[in-house]
C-alpha positions as a Python dict, from the first residue, in 0.01 Angstrom:
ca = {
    (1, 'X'): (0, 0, 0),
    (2, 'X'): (182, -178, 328),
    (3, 'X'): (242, -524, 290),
    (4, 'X'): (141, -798, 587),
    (5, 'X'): (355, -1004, 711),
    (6, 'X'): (246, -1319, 577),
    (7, 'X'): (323, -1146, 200),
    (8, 'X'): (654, -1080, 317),
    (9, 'X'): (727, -1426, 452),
    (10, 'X'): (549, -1580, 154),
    (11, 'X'): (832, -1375, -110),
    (12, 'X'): (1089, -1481, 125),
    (13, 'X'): (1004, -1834, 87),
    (14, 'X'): (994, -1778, -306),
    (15, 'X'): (1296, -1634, -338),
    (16, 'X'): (1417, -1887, -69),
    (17, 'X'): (1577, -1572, 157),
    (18, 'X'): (1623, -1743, 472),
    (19, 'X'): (1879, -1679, 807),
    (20, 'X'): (1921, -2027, 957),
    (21, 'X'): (2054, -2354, 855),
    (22, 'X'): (1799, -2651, 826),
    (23, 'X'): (1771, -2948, 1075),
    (24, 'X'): (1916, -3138, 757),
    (25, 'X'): (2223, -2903, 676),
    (26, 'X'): (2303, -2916, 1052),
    (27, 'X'): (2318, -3251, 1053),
    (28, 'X'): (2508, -3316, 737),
    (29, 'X'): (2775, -3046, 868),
    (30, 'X'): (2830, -3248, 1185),
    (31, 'X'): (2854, -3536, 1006),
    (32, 'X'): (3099, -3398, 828),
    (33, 'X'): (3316, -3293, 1090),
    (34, 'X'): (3283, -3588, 1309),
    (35, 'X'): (3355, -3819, 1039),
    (36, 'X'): (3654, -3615, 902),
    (37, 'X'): (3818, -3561, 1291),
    (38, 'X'): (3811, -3209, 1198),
    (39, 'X'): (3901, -2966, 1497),
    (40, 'X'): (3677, -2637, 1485),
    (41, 'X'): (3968, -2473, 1538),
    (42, 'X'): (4145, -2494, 1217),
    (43, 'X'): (3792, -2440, 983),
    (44, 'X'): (3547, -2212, 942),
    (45, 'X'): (3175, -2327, 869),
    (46, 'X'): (3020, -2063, 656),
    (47, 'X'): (2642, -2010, 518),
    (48, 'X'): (2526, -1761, 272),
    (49, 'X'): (2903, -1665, 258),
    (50, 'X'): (2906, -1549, 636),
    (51, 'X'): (3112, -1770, 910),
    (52, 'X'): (2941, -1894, 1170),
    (53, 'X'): (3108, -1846, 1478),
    (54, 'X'): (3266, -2153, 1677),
    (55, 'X'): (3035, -2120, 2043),
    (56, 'X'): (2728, -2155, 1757),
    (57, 'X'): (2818, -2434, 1585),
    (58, 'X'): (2950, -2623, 1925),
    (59, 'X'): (2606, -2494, 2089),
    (60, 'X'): (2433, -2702, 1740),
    (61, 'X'): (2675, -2974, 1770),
    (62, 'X'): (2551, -3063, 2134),
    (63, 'X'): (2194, -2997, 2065),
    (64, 'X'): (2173, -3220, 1743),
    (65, 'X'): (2459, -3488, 1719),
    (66, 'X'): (2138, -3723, 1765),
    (67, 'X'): (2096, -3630, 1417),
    (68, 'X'): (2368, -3747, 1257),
    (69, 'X'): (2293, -4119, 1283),
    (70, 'X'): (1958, -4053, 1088),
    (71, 'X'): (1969, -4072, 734),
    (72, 'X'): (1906, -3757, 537),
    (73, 'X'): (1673, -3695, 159),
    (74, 'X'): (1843, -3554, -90),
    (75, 'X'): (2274, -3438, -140),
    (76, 'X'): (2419, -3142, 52),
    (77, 'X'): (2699, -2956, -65),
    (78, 'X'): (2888, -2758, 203),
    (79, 'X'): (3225, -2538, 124),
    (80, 'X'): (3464, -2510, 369),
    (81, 'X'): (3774, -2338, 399),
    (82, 'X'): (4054, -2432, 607),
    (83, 'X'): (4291, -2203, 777),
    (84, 'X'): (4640, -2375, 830),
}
């Protein structure tokens, strides 16, 4: 039996399978960076285990660093990893 596409998006949610980074993980990553002076080009932001690629996260960086004046709900925990 074929499956609609709310089922589909309803398991995803469950399982919490998702492709993007929230408006609140954006914003706590920036913070991050801003706050540390960290240059993009010596780290690598990563989510789900894959990198994000540098034009991304400055494209995100423009579009949201409104956001990270506004306080957030809840503690992130991000993983970096430096290349030096």
């Amino acid at each position: 039996m074929p499956r609609s596409k709310s089922q589909y998006e309803r398991h995803f949610r469950k399982w919490e399978l998702r492709k993007n980074l929230t408006t609140v993980e954006w914003a706590a990553t920036i913070r991050y960076l801003t706050r540390n002076s960290i240059d993009l080009e010596q780290v690598e932001v990563l989510f789900k285990g894959r990198e994000i690629p540098q034009n991304r996260v400055l494209q995100e960086i423009a579009r949201r660093s409104s956001l990270t004046n506004t306080p957030h709900d809840g503690m992130l925990i991000f993983v970096f990893e430096f290349n030096l």
